[in-house]
Backbone as CSV, one residue per row, in Angstrom:
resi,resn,N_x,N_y,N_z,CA_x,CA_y,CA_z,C_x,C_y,C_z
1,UNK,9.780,25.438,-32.002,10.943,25.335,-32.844,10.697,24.307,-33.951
2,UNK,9.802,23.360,-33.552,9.841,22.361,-34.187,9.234,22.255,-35.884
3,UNK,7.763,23.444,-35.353,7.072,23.774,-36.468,7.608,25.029,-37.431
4,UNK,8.723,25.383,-36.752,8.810,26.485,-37.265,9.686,25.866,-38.982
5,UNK,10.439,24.932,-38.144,11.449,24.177,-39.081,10.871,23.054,-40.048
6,UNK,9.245,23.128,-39.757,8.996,22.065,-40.858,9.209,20.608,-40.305
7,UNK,9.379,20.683,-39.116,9.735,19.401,-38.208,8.707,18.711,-37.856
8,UNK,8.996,17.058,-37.070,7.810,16.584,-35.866,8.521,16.972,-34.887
9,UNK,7.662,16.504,-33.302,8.412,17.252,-32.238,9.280,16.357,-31.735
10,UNK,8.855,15.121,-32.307,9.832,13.912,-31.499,11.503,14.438,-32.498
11,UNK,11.335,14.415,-33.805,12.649,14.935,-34.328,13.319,15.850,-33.651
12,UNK,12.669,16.850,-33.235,13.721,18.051,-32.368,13.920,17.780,-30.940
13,UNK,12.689,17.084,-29.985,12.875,16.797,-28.832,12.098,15.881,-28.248
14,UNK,12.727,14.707,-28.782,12.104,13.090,-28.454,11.635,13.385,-26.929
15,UNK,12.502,13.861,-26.132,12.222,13.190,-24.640,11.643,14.470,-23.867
16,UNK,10.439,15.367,-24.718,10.170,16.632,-24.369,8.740,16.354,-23.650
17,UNK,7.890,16.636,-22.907,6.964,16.367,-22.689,5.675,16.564,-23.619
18,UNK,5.905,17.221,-24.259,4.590,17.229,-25.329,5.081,16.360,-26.095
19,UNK,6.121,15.667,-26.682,6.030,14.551,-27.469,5.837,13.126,-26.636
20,UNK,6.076,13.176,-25.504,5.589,11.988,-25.350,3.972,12.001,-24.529
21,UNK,3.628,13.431,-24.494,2.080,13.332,-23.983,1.274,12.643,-25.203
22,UNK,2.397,13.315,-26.698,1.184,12.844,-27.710,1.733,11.482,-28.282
23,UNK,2.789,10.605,-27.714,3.409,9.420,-27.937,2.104,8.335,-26.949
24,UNK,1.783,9.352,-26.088,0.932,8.500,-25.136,-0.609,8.160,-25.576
25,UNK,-1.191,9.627,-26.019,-2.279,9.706,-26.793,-2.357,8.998,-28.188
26,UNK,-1.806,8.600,-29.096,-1.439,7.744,-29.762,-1.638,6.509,-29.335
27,UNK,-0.786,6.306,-28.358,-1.069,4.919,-28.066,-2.616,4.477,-27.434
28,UNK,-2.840,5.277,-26.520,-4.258,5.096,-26.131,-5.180,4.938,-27.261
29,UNK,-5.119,5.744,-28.606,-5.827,5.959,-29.225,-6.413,4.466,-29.953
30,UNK,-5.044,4.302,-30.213,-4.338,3.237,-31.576,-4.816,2.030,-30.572
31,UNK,-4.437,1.385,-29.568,-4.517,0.689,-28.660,-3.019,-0.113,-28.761
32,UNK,-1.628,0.466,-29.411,-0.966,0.243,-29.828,0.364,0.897,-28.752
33,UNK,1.317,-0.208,-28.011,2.176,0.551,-27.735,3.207,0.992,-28.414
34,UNK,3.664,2.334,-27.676,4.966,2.998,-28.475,6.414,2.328,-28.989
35,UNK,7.025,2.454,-29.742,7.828,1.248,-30.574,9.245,1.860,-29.675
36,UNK,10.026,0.823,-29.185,11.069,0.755,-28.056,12.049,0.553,-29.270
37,UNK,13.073,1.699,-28.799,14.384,1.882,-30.006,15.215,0.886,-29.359
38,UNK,16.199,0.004,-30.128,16.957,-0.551,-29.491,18.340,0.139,-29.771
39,UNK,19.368,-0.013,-28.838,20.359,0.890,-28.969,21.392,0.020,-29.641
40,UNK,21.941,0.545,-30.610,22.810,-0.184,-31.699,24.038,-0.809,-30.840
41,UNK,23.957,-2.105,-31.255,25.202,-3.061,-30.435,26.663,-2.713,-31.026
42,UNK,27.337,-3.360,-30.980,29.364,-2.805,-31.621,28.926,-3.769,-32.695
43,UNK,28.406,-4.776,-32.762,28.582,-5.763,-33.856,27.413,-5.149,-35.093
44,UNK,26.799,-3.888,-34.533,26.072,-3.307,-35.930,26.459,-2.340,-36.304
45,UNK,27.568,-1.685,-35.668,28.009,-0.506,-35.918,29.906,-1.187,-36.906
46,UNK,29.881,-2.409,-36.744,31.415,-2.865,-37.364,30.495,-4.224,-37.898
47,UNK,30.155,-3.860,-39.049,29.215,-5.145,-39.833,30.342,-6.453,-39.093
48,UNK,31.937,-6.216,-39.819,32.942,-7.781,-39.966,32.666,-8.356,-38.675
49,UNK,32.261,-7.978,-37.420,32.085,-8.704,-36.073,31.204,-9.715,-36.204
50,UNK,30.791,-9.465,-37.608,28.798,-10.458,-37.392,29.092,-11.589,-37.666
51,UNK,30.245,-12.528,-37.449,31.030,-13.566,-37.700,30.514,-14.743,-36.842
C-alpha cells in the first residue's frame, strides 16, 4: 500500500513488522539507535500552560 501511494512504510504502518525489521537494520547498520518519539505533554498541546 505503501509504495503504491508514493509513501515510506513507517508513514502508513509505523508498528508493521517490515518497518521495524528495517528500523532495526538501520540501526545495526548505522550503529545508531532508533529515535524514541516522545508523546506530546498538555502543556505542548495548550502553549499558555508553559507558565
Amino acid at each position: 500500500m505503501a509504495a503504491n501511494n508514493g509513501q515510506m512504510i513507517g508513514e502508513v504502518a509505523a508498528q508493521s513488522k517490515a518497518a521495524l525489521a528495517i528500523d532495526a537494520l538501520a540501526a545495526s547498520l548505522t550503529g545508531r539507535k532508533p529515535v524514541e518519539t516522545k508523546k506530546a505533554s498538555l502543556a505542548d498541546k495548550f502553549p499558555f500552560l508553559k507558565r
